[in-house]
DSSP file (Angstrom, degrees, kcal/mol; ACC not computed):
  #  RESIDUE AA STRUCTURE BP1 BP2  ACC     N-H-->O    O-->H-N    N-H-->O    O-->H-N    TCO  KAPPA ALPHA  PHI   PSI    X-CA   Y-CA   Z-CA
    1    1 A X              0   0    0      0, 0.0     2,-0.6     0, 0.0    27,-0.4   0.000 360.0 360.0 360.0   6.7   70.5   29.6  -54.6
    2    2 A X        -     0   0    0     26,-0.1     2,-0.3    25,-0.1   116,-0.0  -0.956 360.0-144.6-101.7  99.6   68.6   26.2  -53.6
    3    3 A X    >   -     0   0    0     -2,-0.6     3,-2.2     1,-0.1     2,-1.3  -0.329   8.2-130.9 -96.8-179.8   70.2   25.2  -50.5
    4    4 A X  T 3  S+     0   0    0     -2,-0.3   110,-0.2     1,-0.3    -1,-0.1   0.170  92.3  64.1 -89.1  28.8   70.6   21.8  -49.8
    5    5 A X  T 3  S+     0   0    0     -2,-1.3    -1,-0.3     2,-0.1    12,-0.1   0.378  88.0  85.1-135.6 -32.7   69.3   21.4  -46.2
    6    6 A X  S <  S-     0   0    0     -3,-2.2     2,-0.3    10,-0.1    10,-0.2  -0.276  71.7-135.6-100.3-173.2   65.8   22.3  -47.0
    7    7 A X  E     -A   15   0A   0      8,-3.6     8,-1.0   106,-0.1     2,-0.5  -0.788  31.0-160.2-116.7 166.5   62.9   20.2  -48.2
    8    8 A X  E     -AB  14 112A   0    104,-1.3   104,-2.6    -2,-0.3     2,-0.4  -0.950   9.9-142.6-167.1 148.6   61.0   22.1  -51.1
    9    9 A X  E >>  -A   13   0A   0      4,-4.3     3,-6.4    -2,-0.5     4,-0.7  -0.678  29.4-107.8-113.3 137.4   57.4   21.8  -52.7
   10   10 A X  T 34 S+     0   0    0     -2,-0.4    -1,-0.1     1,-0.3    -2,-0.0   0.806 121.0  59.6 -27.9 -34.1   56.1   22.2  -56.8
   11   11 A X  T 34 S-     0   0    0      2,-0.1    -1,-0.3    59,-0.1    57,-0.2   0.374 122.6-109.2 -90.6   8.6   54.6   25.4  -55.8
   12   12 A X  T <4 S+     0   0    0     -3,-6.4    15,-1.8     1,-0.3     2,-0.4   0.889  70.4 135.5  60.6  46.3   58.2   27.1  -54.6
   13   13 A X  E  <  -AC   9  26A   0     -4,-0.7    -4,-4.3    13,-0.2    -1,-0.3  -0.991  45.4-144.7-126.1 141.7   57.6   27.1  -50.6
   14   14 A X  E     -AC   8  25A   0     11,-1.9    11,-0.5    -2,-0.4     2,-0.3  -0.287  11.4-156.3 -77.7 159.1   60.7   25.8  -48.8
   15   15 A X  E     -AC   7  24A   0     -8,-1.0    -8,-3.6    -2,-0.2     2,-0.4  -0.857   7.7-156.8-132.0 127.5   60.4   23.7  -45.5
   16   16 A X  E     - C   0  23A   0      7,-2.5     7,-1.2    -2,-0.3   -10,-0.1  -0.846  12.2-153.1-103.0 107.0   62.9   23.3  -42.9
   17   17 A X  E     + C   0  22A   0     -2,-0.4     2,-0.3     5,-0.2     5,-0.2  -0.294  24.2 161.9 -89.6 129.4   62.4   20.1  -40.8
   18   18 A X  E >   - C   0  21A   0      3,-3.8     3,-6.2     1,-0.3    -2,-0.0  -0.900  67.6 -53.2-156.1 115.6   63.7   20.3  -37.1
   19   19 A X  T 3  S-     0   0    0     -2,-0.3    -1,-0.3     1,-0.3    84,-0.0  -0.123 115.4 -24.5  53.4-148.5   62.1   17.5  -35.2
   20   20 A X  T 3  S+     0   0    0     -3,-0.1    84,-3.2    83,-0.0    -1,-0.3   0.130 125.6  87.3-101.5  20.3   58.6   17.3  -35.3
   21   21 A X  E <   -CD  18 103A   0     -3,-6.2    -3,-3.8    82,-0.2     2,-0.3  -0.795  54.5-170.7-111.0 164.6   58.5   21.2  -36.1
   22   22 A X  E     -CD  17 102A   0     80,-1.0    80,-1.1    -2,-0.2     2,-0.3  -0.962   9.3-161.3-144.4 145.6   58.8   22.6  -39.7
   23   23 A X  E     -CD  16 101A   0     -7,-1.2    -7,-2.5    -2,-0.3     2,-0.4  -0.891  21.7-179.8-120.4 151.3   59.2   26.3  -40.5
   24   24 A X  E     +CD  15 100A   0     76,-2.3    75,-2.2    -2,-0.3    76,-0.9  -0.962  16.2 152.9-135.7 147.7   58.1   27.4  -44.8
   25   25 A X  E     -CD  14  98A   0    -11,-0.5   -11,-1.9    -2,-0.4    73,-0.1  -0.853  54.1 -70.1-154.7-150.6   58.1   30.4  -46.7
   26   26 A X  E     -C   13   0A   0     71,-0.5   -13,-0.2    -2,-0.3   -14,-0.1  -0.586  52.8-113.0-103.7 159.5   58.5   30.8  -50.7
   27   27 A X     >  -     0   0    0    -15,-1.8     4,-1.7    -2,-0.1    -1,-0.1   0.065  30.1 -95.3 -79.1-157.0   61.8   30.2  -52.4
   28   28 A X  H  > S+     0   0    0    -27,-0.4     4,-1.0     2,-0.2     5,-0.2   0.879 128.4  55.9 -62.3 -35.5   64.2   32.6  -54.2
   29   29 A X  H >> S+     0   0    0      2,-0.2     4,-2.4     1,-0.2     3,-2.4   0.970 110.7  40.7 -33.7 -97.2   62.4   31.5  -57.3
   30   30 A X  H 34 S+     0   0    0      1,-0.2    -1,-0.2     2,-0.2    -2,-0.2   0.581 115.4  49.5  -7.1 -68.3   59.3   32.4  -56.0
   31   31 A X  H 3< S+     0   0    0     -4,-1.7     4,-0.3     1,-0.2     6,-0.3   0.508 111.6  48.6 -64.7 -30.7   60.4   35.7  -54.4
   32   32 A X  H << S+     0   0    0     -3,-2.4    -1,-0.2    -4,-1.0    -2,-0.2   0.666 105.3  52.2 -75.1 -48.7   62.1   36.9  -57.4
   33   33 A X  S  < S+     0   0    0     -4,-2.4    -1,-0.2    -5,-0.2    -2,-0.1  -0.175 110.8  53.4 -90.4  42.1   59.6   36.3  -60.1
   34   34 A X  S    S-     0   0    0     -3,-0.2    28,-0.7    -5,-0.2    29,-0.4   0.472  96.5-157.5-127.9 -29.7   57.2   38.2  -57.9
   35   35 A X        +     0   0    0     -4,-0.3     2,-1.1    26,-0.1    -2,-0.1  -0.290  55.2  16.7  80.8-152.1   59.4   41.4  -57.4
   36   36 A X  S    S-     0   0    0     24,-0.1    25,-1.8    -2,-0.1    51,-0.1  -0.290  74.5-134.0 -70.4 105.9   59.1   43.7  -54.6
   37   37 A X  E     +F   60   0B   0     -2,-1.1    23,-0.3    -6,-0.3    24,-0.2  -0.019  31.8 165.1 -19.5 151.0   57.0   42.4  -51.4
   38   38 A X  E     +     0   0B   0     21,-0.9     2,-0.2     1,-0.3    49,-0.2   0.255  59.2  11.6-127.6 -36.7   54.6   44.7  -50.2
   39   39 A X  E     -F   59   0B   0     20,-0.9    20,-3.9    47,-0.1     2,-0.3  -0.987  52.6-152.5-162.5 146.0   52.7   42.7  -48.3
   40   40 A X  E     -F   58   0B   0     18,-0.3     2,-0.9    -2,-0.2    18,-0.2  -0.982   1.2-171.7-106.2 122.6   51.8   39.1  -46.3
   41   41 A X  E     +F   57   0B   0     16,-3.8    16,-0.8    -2,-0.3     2,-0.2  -0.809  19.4 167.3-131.0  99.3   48.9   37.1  -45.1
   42   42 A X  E     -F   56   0B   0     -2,-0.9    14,-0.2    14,-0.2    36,-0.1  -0.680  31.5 -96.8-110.9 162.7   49.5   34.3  -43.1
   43   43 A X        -     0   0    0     12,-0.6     2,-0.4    -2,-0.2    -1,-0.1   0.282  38.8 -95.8 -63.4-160.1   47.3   32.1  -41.1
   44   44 A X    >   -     0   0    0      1,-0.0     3,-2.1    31,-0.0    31,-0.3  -0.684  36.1 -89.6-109.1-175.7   46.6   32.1  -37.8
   45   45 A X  T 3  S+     0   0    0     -2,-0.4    31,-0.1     1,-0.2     3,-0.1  -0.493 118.6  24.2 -68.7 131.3   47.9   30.2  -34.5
   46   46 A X  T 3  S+     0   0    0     29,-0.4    -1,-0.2     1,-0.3     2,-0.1  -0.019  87.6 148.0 121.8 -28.4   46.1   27.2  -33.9
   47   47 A X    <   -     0   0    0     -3,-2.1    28,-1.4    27,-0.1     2,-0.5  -0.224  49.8-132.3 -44.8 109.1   45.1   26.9  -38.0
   48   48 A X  E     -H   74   0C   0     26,-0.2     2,-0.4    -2,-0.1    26,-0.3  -0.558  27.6-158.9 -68.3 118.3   45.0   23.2  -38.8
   49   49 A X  E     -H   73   0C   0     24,-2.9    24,-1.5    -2,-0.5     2,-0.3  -0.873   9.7-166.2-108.3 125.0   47.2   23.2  -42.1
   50   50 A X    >   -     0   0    0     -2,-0.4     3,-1.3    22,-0.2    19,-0.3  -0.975  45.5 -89.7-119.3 158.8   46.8   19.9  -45.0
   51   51 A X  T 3  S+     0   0    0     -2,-0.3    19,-0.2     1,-0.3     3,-0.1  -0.055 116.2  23.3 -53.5 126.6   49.8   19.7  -47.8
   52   52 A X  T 3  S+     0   0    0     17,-1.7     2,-0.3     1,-0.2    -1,-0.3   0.853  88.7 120.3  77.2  30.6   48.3   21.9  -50.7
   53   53 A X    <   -     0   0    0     -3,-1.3    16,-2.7    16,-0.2     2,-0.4  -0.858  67.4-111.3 -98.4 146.9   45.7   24.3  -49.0
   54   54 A X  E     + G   0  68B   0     -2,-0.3    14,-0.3    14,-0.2     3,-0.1  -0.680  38.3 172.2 -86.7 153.3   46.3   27.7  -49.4
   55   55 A X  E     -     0   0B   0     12,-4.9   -12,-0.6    -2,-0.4     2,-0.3   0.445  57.0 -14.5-132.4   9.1   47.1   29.1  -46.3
   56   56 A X  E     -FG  42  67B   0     11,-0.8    11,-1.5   -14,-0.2     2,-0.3  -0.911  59.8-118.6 179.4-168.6   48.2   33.0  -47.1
   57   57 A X  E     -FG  41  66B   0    -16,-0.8   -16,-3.8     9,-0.3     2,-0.4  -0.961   4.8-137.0-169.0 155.9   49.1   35.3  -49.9
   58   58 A X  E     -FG  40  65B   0      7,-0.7     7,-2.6    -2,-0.3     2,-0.3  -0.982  14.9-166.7-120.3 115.5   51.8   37.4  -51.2
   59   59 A X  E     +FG  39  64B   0    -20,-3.9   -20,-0.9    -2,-0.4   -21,-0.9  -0.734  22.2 156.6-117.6 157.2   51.0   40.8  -52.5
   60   60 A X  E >   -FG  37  63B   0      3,-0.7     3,-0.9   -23,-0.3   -23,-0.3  -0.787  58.0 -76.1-157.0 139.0   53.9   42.4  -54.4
   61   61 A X  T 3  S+     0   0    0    -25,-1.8   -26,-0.1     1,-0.2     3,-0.1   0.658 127.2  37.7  27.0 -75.1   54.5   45.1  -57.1
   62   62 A X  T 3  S-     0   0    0    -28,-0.7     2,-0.2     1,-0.2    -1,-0.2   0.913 119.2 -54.0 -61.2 -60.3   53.3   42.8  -59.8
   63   63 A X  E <   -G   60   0B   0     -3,-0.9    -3,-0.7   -29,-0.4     2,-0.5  -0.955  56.6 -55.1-172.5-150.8   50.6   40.8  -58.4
   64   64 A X  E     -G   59   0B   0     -2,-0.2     2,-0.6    -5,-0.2    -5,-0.2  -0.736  38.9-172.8-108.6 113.1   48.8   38.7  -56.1
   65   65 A X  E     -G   58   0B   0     -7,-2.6    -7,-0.7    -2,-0.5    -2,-0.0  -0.642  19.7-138.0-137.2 102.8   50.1   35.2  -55.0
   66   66 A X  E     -G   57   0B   0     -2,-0.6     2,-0.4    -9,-0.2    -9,-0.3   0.287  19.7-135.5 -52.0 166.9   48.4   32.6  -53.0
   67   67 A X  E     -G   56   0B   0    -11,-1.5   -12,-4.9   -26,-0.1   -11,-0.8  -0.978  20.0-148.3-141.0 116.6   50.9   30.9  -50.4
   68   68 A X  E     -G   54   0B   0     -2,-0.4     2,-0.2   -14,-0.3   -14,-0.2  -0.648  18.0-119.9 -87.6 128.3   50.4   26.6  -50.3
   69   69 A X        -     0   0    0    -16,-2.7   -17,-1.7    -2,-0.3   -16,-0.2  -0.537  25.2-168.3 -42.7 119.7   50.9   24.5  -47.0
   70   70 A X        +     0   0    0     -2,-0.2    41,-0.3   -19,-0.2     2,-0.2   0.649  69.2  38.9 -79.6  -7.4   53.6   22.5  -48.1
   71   71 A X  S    S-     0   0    0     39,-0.1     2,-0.4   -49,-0.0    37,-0.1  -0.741  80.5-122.1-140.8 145.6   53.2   20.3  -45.0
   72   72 A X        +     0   0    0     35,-0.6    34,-0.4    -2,-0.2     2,-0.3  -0.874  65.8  93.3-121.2 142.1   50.1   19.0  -42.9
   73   73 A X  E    S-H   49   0C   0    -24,-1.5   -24,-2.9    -2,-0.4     2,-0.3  -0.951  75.9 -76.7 161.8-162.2   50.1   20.1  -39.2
   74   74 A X  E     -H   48   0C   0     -2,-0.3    29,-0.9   -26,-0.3   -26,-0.2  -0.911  54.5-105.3-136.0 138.1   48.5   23.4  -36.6
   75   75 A X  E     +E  102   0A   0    -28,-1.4   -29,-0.4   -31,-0.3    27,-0.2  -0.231  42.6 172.9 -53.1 143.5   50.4   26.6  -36.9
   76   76 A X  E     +     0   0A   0     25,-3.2     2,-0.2     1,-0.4    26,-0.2   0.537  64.1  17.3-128.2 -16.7   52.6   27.3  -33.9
   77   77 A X  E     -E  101   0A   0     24,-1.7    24,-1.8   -33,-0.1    -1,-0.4  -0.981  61.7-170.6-161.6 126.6   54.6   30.4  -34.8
   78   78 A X  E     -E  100   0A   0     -2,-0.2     2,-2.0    22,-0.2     3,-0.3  -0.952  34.6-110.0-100.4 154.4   54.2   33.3  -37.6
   79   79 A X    >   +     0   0    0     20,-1.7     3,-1.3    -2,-0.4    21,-0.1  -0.686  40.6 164.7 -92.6 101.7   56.3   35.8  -38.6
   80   80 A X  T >>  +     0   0    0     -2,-2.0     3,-2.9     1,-0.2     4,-0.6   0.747  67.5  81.5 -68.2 -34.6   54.5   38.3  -37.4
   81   81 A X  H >> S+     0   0    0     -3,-0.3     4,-1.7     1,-0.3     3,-0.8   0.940  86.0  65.5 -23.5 -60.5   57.9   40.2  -38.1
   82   82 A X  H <> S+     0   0    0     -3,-1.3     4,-0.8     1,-0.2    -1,-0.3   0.528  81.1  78.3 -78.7  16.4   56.6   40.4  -41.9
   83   83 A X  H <4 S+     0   0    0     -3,-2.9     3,-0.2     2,-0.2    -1,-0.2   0.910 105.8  22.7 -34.3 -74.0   54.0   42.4  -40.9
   84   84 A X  H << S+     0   0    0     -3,-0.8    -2,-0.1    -4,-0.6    -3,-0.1   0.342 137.6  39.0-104.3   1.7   56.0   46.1  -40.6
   85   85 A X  H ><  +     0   0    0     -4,-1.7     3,-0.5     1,-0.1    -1,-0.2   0.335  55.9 156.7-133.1  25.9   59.0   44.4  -43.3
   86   86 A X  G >X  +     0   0    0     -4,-0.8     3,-2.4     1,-0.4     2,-0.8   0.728  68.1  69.5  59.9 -52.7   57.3   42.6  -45.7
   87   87 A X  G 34 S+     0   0    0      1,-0.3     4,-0.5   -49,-0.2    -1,-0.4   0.337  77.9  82.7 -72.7  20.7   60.7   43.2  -48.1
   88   88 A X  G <> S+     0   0    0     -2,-0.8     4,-1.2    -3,-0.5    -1,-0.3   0.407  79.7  67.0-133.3 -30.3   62.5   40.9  -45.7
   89   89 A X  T <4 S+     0   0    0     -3,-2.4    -2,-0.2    -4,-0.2   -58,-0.2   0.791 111.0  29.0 -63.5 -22.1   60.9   38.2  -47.8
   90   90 A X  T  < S+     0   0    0     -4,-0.6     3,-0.4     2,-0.1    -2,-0.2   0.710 119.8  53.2-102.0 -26.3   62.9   39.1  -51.0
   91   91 A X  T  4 S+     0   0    0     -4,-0.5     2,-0.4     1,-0.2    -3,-0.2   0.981 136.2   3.0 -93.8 -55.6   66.2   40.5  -49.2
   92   92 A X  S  <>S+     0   0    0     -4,-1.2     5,-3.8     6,-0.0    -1,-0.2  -0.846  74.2 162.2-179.9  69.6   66.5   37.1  -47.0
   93   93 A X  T   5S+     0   0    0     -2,-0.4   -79,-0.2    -3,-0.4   -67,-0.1   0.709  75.6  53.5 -85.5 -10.1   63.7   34.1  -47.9
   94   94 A X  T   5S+     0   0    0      4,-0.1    -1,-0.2   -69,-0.0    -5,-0.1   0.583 126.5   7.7 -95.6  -9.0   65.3   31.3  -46.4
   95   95 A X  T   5S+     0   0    0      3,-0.1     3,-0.4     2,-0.0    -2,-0.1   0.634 136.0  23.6-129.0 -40.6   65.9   32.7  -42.7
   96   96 A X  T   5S+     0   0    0     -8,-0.2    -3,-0.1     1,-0.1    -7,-0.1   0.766 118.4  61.6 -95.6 -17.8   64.4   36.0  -41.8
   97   97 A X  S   <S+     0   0    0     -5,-3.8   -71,-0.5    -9,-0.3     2,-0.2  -0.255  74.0 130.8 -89.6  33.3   61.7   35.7  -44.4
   98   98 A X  E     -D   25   0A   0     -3,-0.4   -73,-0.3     1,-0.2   -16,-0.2  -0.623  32.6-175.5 -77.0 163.1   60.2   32.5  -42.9
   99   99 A X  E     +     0   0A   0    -75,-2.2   -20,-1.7     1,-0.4   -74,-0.2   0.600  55.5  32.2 -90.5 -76.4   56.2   32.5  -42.4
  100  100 A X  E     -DE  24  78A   0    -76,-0.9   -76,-2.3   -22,-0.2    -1,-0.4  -0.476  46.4-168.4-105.1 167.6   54.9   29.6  -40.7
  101  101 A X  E     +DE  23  77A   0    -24,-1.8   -25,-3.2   -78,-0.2   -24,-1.7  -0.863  25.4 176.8-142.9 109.8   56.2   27.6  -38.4
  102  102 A X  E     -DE  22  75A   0    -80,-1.1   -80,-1.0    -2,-0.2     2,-0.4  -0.179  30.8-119.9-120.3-137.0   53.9   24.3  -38.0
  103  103 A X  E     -D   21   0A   0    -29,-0.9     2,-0.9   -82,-0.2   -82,-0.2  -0.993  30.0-157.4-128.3 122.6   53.9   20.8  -35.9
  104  104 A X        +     0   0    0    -84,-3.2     3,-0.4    -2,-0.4   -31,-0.2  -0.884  22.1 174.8-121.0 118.2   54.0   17.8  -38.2
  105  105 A X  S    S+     0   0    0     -2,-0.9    -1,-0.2   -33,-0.2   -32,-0.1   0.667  79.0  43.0 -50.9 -52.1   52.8   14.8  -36.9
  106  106 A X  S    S-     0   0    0    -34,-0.4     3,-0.3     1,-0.3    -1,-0.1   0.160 104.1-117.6-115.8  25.1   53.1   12.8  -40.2
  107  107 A X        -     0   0    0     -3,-0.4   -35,-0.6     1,-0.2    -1,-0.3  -0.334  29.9 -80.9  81.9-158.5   56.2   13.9  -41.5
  108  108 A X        +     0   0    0    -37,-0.1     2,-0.2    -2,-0.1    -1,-0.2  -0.388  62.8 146.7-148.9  51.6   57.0   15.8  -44.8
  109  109 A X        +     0   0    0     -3,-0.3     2,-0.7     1,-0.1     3,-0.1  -0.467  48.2  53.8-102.6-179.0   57.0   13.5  -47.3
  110  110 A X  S    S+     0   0    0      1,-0.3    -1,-0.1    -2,-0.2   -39,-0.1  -0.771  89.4 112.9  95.0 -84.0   55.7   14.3  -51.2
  111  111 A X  S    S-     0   0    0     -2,-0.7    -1,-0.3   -41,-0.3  -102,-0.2   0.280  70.6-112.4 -77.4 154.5   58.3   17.3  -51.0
  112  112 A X  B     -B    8   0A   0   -104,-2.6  -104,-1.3     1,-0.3    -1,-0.2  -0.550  13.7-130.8-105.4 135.0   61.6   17.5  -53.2
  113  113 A X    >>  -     0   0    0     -2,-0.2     4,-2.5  -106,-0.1     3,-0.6   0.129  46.7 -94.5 -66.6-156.9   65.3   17.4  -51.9
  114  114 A X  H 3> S+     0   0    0      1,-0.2     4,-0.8     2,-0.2    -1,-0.1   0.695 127.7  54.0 -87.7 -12.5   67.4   20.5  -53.5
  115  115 A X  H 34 S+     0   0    0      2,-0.1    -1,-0.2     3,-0.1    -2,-0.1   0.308 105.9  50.7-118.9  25.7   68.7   18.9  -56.2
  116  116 A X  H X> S+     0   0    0     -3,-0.6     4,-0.9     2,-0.1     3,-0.7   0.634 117.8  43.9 -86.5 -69.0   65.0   17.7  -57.4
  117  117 A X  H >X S+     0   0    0     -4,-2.5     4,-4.2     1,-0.3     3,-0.7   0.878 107.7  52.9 -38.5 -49.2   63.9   21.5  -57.0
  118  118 A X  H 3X S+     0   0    0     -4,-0.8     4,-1.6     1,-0.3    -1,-0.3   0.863 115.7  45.4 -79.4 -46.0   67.0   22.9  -58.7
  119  119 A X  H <>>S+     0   0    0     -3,-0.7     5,-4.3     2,-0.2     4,-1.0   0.561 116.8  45.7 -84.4  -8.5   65.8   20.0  -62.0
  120  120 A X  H <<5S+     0   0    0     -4,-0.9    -2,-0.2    -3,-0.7    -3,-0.2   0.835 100.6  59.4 -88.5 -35.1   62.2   21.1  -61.7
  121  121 A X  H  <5S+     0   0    0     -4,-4.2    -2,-0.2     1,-0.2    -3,-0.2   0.886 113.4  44.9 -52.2 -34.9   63.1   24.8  -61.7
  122  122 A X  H  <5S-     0   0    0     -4,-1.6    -1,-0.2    -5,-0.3    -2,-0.2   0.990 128.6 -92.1 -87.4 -35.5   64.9   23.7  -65.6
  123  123 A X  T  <5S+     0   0    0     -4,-1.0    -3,-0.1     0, 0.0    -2,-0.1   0.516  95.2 120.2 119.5  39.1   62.0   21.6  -66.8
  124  124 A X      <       0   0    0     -5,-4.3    -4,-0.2    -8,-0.2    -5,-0.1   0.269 360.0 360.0-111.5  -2.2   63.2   18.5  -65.5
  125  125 A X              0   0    0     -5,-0.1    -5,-0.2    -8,-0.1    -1,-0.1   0.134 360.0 360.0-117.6 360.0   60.8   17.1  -63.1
């Protein structure tokens, strides 16, 4: 359930790196110990992002869950999509359940391949 293509941060947000864009949202991890989405708050376009701000929140069933930049860049793209499906984060969190999509200038480094995640997610990092 990690897959092995993305880049992925202590606080269980994903990145996929393409060029000098990166798209995030929260992992399965994440998405799973939260239960059913209800609801998303992401920034807006133009929002100047640094690694480890929060930059949205995740409302679900359960509770309330801040959402961390995992990456430093300006917003280019939301999915605004998870507006009127919100549940599109738990059914599908690594492609149709992206959030941001931002411009990284200075790369992605700090963040953990998949098979880093997959040994902090046992209690190994």
């Amino acid at each position: 359930m990690v897959p092995e293509d993305l880049k992925y941060s202590t606080e269980h947000e994903w990145v996929r790196v393409e060029g000098e864009i990166a798209s995030f949202g929260i992992t399965h991890f994440a998405q799973e110990s939260l239960g059913d989405i209800v609801f998303v708050s992401l920034p807006k376009v133009g929002t100047s992002l640094s690694a480890g701000d929060v930059c949205g929140e995740v409302e679900s069933t359960k509770s309330v869950s801040d959402i961390y930049s995992p990456v430093s860049g300006v917003v280019l793209r939301v999915n605004t999509d998870l507006d009127s499906a919100p549940e599109t984060v738990n059914s599908d969190p690594y492609n149709a359940g992206w959030m941001v999509e931002v411009s990284v200038a200075n790369g992605v480094s700090g963040l953990l391949s998949a098979a880093e995640y997959s040994q902090f997610l046992d209690g190994g990092v």
